[in-house]
MOPAC internal coordinates of N, CA, C and O (Angstrom, degrees):
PM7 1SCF
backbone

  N    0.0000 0     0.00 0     0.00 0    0    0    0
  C    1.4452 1     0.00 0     0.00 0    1    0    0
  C    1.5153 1   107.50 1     0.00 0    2    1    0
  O    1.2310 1   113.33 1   -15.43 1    3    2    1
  N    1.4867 1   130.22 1   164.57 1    3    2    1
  C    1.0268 1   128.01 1  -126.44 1    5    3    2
  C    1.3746 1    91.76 1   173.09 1    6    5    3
  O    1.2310 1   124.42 1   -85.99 1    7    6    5
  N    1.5742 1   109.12 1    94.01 1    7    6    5
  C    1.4377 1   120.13 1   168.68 1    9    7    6
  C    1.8795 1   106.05 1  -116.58 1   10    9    7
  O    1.2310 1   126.05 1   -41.45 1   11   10    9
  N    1.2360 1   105.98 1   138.55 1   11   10    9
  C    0.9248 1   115.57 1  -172.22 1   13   11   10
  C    1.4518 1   139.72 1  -139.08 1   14   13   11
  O    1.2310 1   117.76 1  -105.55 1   15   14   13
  N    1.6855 1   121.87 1    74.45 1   15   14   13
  C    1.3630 1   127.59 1  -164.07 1   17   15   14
  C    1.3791 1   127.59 1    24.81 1   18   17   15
  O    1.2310 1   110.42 1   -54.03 1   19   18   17
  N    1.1976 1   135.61 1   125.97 1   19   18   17
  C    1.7762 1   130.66 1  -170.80 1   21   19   18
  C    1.7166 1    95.51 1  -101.30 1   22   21   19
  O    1.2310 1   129.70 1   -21.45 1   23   22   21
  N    1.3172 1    98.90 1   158.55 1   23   22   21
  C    2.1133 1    91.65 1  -178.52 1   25   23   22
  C    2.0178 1    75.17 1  -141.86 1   26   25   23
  O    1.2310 1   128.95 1   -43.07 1   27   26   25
  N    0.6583 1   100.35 1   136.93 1   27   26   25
  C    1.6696 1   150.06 1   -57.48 1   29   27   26
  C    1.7481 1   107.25 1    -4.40 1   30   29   27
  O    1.2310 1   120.78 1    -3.02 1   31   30   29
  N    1.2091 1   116.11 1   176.98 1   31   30   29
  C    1.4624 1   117.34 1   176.81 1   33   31   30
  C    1.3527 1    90.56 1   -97.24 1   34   33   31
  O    1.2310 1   122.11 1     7.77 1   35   34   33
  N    1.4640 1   113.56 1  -172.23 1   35   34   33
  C    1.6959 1   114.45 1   163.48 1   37   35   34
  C    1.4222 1   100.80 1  -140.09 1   38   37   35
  O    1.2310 1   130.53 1   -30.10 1   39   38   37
  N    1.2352 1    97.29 1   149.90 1   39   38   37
  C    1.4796 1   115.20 1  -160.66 1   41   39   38
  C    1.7685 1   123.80 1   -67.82 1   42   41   39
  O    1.2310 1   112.45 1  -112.91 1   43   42   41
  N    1.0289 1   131.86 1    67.09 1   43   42   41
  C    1.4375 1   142.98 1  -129.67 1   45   43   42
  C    1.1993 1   106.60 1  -154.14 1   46   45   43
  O    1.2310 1   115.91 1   -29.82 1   47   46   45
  N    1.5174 1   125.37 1   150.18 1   47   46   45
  C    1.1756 1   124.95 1  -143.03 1   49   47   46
  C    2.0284 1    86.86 1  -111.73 1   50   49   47
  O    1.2310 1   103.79 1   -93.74 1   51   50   49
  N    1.4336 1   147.45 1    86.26 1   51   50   49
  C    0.7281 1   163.92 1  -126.66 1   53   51   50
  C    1.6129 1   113.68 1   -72.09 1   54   53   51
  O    1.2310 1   129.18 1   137.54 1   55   54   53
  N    1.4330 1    99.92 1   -42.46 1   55   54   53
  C    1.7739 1   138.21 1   177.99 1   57   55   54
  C    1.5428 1    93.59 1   -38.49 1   58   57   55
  O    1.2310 1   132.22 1   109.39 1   59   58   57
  N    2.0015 1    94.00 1   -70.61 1   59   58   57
  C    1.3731 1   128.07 1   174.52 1   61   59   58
  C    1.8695 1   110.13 1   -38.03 1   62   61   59
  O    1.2310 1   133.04 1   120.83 1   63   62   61
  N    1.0355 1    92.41 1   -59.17 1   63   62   61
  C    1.6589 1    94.65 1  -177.16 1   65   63   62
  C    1.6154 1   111.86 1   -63.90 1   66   65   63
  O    1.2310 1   122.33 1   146.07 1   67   66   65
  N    1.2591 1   113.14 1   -33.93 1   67   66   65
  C    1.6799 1    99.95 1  -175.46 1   69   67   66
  C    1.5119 1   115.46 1   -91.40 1   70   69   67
  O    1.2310 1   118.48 1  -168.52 1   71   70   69
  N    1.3282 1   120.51 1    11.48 1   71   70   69
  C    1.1039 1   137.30 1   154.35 1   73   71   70
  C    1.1481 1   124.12 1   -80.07 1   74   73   71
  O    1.2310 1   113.15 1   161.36 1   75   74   73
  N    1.4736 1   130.55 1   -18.64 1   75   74   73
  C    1.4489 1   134.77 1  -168.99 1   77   75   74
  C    1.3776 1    91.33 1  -110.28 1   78   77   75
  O    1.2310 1   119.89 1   147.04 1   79   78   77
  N    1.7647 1   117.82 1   -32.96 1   79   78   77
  C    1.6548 1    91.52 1  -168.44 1   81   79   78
  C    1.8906 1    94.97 1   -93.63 1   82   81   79
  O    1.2310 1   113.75 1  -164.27 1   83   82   81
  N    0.9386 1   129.43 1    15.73 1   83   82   81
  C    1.5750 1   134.76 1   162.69 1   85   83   82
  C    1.3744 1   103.76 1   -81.38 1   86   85   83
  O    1.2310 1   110.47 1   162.94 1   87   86   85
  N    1.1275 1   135.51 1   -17.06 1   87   86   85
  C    1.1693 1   135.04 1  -157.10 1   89   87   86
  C    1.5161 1    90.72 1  -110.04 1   90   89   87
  O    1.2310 1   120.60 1   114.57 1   91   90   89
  N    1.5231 1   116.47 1   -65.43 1   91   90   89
  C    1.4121 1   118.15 1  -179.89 1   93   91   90
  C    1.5170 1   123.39 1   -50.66 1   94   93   91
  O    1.2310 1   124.57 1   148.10 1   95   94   93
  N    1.6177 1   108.83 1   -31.90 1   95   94   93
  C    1.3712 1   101.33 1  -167.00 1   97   95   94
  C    1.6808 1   109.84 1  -112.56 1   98   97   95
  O    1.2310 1   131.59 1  -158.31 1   99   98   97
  N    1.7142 1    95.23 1    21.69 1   99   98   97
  C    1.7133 1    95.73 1   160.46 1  101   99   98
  C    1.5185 1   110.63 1   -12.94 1  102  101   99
  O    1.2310 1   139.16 1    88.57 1  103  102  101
  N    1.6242 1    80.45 1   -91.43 1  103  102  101
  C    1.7779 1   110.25 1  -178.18 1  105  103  102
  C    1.3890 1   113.46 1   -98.85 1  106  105  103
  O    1.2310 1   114.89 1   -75.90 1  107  106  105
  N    1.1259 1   127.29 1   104.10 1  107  106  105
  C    1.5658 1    97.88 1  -170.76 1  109  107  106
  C    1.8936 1   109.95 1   -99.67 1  110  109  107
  O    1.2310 1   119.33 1  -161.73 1  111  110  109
  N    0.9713 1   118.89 1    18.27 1  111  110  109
  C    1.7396 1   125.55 1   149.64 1  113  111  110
  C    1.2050 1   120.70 1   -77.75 1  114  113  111
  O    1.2310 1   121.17 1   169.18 1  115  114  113
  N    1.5140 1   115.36 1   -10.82 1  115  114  113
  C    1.2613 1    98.80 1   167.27 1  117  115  114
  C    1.7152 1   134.80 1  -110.44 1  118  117  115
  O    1.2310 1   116.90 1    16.19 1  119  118  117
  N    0.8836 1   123.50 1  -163.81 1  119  118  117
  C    1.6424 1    97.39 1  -174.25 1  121  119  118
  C    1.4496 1   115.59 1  -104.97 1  122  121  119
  O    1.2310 1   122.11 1   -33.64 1  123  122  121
  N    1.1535 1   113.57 1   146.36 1  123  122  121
  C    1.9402 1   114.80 1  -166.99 1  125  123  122
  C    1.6468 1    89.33 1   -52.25 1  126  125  123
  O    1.2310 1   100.51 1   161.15 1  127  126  125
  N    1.4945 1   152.95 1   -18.85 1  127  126  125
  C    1.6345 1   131.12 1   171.22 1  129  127  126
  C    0.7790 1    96.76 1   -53.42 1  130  129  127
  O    1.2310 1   104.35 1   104.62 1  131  130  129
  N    1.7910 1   146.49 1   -75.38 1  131  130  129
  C    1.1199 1   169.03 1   134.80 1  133  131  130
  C    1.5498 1   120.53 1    55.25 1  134  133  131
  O    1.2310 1   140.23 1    86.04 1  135  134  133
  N    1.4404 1    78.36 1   -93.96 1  135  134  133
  C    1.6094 1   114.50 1   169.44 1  137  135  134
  C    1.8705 1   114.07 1   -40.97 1  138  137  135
  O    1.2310 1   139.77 1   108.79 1  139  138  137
  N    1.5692 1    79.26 1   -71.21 1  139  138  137
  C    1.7025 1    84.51 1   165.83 1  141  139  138
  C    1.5178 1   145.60 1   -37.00 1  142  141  139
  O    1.2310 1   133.44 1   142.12 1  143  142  141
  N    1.1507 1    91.62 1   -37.88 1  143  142  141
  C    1.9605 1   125.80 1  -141.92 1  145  143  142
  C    2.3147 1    79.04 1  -102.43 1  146  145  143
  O    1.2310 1   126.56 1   157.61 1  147  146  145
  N    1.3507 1   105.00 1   -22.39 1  147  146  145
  C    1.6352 1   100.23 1  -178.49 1  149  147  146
  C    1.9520 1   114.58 1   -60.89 1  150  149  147
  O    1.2310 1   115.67 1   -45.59 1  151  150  149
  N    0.8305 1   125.83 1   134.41 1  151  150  149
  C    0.9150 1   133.32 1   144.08 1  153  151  150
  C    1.7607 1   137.29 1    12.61 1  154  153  151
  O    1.2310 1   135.15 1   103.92 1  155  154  153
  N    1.1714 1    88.30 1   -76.08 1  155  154  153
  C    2.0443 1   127.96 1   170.01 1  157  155  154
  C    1.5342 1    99.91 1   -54.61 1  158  157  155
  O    1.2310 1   115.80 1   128.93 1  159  158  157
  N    1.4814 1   125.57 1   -51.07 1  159  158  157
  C    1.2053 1   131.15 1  -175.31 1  161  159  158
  C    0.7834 1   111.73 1   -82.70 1  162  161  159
  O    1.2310 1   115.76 1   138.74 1  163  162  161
  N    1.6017 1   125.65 1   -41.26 1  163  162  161
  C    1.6379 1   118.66 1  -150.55 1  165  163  162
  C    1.7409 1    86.81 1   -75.68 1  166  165  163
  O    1.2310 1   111.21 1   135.47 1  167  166  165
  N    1.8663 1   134.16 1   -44.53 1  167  166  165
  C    1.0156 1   131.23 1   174.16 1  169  167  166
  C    1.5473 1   123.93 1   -38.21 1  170  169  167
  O    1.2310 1   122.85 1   112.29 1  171  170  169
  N    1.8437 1   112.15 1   -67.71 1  171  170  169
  C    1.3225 1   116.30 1   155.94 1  173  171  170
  C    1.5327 1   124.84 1   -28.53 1  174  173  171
  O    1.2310 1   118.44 1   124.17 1  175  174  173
  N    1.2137 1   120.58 1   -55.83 1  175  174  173
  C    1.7589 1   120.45 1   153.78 1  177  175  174
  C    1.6000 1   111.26 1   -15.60 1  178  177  175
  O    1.2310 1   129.22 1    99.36 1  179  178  177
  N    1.2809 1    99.83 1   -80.64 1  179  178  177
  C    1.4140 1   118.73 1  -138.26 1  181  179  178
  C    1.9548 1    85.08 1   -81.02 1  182  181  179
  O    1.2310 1   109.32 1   151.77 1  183  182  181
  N    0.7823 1   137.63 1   -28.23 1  183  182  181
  C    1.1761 1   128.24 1   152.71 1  185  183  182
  C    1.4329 1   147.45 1   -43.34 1  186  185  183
  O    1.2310 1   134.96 1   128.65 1  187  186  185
  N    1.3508 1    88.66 1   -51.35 1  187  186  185
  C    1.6298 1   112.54 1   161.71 1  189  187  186
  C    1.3814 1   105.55 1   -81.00 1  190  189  187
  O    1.2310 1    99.38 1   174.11 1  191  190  189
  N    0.9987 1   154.76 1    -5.89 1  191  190  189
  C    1.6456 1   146.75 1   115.40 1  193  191  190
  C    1.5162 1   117.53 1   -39.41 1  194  193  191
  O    1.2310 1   120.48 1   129.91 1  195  194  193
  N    1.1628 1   116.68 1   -50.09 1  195  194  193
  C    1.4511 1   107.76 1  -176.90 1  197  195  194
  C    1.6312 1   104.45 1   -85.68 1  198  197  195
  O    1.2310 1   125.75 1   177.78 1  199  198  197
  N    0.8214 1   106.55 1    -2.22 1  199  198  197
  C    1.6699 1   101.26 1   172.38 1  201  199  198
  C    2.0329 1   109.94 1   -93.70 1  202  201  199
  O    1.2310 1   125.36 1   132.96 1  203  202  201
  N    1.3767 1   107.30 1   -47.04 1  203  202  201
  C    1.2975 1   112.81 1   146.24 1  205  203  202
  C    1.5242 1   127.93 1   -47.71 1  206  205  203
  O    1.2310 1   122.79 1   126.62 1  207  206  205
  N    0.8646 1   112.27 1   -53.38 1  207  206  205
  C    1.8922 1   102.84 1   171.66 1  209  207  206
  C    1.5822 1   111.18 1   -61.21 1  210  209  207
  O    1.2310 1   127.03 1   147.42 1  211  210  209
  N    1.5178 1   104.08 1   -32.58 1  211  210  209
  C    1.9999 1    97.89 1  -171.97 1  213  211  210
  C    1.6295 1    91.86 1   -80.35 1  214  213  211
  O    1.2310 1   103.89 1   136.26 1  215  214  213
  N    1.2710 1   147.29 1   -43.74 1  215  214  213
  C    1.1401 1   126.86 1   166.46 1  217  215  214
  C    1.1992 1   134.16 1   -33.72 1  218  217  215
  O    1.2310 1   130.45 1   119.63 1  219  218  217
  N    1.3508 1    97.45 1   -60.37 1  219  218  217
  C    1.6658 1   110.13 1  -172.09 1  221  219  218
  C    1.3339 1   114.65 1   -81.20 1  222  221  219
  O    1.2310 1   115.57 1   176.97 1  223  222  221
  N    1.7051 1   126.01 1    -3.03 1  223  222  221
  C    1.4558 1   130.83 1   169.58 1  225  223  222
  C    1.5586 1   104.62 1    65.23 1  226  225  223
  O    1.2310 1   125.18 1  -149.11 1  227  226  225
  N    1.7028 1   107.66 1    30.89 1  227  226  225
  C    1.6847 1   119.58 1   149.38 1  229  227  226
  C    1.3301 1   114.12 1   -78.85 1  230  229  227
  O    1.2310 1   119.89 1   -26.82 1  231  230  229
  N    1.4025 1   117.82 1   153.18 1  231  230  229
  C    1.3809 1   127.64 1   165.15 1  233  231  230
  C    1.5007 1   120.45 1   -56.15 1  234  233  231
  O    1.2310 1    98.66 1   -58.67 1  235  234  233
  N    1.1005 1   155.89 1   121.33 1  235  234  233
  C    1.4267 1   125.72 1   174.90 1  237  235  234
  C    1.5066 1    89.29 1   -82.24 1  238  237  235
  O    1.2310 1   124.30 1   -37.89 1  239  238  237
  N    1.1423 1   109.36 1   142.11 1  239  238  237
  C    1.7568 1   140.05 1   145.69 1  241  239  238
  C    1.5898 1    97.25 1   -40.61 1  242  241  239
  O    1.2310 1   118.66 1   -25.71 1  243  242  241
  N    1.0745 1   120.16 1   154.29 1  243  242  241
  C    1.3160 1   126.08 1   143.96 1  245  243  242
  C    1.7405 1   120.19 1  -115.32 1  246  245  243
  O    1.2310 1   130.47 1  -174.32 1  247  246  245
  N    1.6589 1    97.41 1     5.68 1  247  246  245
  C    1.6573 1   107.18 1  -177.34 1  249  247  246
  C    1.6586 1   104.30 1  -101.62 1  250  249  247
  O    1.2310 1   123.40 1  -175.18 1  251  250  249
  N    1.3872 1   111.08 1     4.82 1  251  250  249
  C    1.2065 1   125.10 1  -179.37 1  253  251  250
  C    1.5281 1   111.40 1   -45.88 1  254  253  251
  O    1.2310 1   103.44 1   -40.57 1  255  254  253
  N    0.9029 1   148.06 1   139.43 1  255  254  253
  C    1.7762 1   146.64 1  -157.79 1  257  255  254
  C    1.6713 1   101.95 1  -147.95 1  258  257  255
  O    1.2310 1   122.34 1   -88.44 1  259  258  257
  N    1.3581 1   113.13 1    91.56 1  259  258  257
  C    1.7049 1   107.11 1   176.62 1  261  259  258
  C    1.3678 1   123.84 1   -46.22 1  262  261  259
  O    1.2310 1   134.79 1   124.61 1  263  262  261
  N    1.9088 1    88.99 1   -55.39 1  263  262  261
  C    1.0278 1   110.18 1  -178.91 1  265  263  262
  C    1.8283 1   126.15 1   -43.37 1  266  265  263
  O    1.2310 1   129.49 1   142.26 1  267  266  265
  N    1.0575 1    99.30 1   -37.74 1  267  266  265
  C    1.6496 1    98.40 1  -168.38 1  269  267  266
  C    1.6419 1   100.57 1   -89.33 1  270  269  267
  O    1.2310 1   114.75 1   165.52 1  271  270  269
  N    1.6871 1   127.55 1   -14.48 1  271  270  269
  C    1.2793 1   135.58 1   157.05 1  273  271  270
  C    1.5516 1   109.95 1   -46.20 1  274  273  271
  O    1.2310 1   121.22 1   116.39 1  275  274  273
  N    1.1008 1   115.27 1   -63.61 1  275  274  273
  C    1.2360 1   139.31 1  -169.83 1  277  275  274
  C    2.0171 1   101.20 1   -60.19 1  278  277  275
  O    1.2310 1   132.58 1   104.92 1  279  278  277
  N    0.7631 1    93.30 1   -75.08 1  279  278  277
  C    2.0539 1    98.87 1   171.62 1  281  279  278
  C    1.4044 1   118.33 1   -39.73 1  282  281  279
  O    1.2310 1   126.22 1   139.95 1  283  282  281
  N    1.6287 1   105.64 1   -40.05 1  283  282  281
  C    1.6345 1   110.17 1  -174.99 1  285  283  282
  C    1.5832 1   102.05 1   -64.89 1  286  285  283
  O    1.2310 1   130.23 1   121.46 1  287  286  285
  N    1.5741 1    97.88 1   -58.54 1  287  286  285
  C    1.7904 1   106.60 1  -174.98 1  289  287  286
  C    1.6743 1   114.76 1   -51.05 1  290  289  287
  O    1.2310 1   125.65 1   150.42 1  291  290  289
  N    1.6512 1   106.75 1   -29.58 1  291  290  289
  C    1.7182 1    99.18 1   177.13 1  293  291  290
  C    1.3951 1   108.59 1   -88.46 1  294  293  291
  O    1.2310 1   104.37 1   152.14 1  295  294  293
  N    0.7225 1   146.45 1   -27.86 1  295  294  293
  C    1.4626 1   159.52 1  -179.58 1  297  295  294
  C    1.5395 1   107.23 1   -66.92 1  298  297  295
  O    1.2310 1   122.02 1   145.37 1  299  298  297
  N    1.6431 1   113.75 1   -34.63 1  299  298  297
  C    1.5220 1   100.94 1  -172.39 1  301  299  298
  C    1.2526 1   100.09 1   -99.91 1  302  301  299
  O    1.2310 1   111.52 1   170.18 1  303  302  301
  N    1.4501 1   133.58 1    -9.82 1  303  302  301
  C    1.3083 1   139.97 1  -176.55 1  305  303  302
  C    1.8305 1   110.47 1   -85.99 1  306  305  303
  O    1.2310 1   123.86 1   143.98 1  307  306  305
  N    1.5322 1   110.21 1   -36.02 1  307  306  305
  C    1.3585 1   109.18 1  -154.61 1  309  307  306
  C    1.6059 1   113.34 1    99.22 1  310  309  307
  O    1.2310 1   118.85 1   158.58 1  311  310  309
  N    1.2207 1   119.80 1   -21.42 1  311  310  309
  C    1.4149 1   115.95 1   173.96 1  313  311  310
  C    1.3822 1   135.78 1   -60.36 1  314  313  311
  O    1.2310 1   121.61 1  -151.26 1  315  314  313
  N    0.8355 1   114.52 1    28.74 1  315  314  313
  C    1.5078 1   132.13 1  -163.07 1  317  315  314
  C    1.6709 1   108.53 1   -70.05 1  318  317  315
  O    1.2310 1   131.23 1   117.79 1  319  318  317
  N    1.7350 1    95.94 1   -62.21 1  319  318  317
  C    1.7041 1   122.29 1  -169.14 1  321  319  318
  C    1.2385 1   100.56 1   -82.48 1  322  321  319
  O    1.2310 1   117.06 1   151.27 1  323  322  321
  N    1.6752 1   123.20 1   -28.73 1  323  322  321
  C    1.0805 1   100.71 1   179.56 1  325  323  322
  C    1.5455 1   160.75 1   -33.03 1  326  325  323
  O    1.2310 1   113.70 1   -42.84 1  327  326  325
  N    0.9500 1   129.53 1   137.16 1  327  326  325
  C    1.9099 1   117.26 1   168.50 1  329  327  326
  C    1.5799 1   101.28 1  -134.76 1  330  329  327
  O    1.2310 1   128.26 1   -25.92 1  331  330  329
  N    1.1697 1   101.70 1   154.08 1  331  330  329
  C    1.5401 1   139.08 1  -143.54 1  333  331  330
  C    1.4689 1   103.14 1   -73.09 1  334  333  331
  O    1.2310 1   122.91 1   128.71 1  335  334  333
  N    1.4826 1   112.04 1   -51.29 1  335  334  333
  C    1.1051 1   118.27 1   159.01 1  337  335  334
  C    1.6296 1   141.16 1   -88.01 1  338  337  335
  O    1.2310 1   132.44 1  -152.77 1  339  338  337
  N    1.2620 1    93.57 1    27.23 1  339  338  337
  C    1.4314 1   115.35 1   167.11 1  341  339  338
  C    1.6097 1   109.50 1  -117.31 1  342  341  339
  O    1.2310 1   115.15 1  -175.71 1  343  342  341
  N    1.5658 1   126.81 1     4.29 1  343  342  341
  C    1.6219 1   122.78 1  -166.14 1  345  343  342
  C    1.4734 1   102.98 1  -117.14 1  346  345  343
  O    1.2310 1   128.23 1   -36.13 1  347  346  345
  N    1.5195 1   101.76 1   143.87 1  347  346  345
  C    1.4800 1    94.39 1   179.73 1  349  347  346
  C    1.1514 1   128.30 1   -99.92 1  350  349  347
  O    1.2310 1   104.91 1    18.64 1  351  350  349
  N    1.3788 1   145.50 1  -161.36 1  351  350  349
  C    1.7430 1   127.51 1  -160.15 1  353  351  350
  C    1.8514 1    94.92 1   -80.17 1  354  353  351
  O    1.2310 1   119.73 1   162.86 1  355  354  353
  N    1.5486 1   118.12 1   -17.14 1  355  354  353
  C    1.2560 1   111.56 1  -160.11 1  357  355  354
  C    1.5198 1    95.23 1   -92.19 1  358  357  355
  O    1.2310 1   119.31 1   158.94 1  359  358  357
  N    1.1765 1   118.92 1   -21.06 1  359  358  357
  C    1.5019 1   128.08 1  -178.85 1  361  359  358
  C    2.2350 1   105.18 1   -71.78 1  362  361  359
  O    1.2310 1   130.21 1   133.72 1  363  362  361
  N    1.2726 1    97.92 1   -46.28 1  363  362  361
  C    1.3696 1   100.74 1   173.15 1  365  363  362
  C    1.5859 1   117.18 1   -49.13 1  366  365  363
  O    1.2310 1   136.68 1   130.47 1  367  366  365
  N    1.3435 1    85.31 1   -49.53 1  367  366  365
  C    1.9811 1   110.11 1  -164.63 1  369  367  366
  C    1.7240 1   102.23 1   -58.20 1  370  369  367
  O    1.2310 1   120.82 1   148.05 1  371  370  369
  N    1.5198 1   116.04 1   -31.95 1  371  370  369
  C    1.2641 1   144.81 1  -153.40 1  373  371  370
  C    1.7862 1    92.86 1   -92.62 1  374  373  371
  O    1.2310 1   112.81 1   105.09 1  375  374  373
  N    1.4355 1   131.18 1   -74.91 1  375  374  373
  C    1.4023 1   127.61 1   168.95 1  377  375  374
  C    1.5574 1   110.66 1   -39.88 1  378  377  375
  O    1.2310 1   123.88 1   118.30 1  379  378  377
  N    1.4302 1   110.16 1   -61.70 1  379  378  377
  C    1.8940 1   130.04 1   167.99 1  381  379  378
  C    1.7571 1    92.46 1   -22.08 1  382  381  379
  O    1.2310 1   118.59 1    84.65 1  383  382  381
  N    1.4552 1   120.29 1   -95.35 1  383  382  381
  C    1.3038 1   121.73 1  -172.49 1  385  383  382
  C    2.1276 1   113.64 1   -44.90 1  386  385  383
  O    1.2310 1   120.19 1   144.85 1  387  386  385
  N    1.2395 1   117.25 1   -35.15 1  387  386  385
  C    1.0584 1   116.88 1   159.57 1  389  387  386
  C    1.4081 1   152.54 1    -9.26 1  390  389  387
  O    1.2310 1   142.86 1   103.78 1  391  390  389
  N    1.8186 1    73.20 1   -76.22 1  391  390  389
  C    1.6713 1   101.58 1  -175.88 1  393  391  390
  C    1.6951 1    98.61 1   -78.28 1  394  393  391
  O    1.2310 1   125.24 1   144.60 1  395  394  393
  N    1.5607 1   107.53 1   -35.40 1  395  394  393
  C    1.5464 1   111.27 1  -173.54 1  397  395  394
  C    1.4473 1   111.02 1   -54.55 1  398  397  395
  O    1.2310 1   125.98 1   118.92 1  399  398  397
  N    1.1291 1   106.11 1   -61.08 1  399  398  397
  C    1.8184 1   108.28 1  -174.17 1  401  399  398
  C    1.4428 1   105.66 1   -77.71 1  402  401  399
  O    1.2310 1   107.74 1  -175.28 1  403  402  401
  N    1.3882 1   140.48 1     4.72 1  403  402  401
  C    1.4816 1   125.85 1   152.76 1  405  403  402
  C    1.6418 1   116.00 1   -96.31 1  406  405  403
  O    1.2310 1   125.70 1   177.54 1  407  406  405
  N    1.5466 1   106.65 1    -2.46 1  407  406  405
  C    1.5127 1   100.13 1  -165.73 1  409  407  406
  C    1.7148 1   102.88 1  -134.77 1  410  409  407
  O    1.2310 1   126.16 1  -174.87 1  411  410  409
  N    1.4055 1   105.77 1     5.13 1  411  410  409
  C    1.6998 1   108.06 1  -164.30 1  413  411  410
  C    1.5902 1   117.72 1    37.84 1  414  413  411
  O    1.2310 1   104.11 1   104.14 1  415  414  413
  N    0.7674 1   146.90 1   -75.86 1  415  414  413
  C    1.3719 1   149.95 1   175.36 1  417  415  414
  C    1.8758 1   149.51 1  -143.21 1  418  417  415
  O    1.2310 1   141.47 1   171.50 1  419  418  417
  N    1.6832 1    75.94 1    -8.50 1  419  418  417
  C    1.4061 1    92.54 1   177.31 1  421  419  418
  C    1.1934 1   113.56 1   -65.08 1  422  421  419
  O    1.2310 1   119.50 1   120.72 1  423  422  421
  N    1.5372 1   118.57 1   -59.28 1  423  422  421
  C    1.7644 1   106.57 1  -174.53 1  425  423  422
  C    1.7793 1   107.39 1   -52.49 1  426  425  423
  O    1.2310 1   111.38 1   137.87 1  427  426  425
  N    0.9465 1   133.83 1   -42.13 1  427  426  425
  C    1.6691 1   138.37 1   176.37 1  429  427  426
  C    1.4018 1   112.94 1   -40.71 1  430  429  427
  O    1.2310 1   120.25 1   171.88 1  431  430  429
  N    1.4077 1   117.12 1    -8.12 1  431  430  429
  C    1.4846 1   115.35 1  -170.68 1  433  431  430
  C    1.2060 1    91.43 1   -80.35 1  434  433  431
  O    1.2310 1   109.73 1   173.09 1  435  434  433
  N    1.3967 1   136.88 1    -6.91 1  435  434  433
  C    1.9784 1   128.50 1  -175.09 1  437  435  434
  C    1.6863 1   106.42 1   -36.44 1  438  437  435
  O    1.2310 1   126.31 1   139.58 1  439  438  437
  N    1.4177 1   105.47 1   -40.42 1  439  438  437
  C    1.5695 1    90.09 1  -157.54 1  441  439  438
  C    1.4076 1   125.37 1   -46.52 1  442  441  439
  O    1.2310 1   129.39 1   152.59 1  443  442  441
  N    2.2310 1    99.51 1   -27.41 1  443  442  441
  C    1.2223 1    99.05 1  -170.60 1  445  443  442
  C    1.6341 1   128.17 1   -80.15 1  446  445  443
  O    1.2310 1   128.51 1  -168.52 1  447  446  445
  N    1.4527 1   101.21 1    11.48 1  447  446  445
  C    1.4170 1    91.07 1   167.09 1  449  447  446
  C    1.9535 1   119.34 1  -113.34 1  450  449  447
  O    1.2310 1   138.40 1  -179.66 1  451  450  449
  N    1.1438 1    81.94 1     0.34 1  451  450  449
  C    1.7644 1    92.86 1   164.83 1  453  451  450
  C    1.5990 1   113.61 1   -93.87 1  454  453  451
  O    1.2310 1   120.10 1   180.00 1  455  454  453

C-alpha cells in the first residue's frame, strides 16, 4: 500500500491521522469491520475514552458500548466490506472525518499510545 502526500494538504490534525491509518493498516486484507470489531482495538478504544473523559472532566459512562460506536460509523459510511488496501486517500479522509464528527476527539487520542 502506498499512501502518498495530497497538494493541497488537508487540514487535519496529522498525530490524529497516523493513528487511524496504524489502526487501519494492522492487517490490511482484512476488512476495516474486522480490524475494528478485534479485541486489541476495541480495548485501545475504550481507553482512549477514559483518558478523554479524565481530561475533559467528563464522567465516563460505564454503559458506554464501543462496539455499537464502531457499527453505527461503518454502516453510515458504507465501510463495512471494506479493506485497507482497496481504499483510496479520499476514502481514508472520508472514515478520518467520520469518526471525527461522531466521536469529537476522543477516539483520536490513539497516537498516544504509539
Amino acid at each position: 500500500v502506498r499512501i502518498e502526500p495530497m497538494n493541497p494538504m488537508p487540514n487535519i490534525n496529522f498525530l490524529e491521522w497516523d493513528g487511524l491509518t496504524r489502526i487501519v493498516f494492522i492487517r490490511k486484507n482484512k476488512t476495516l469491520a474486522a480490524i475494528f470489531k478485534t479485541k486489541s482495538v476495541q480495548e485501545l478504544l475504550t481507553k482512549n475514552y477514559k483518558i478523554f473523559c479524565s481530561l475533559t472532566k467528563l464522567w465516563f459512562r460505564r454503559t458506554f458500548d464501543i462496539k455499537t460506536k464502531i457499527d453505527e460509523i461503518f454502516t453510515e459510511c458504507n465501510f463495512n466490506d471494506c479493506r485497507a488496501r482497496q481504499m483510496s486517500n479520499d476514502d481514508l479522509l472520508k472514515l478520518f472525518r467520520a469518526i471525527q464528527f461522531k466521536w469529537n476527539s476522543f477516539f483520536l487520542l490513539i497516537y498516544f499510545i504509539f
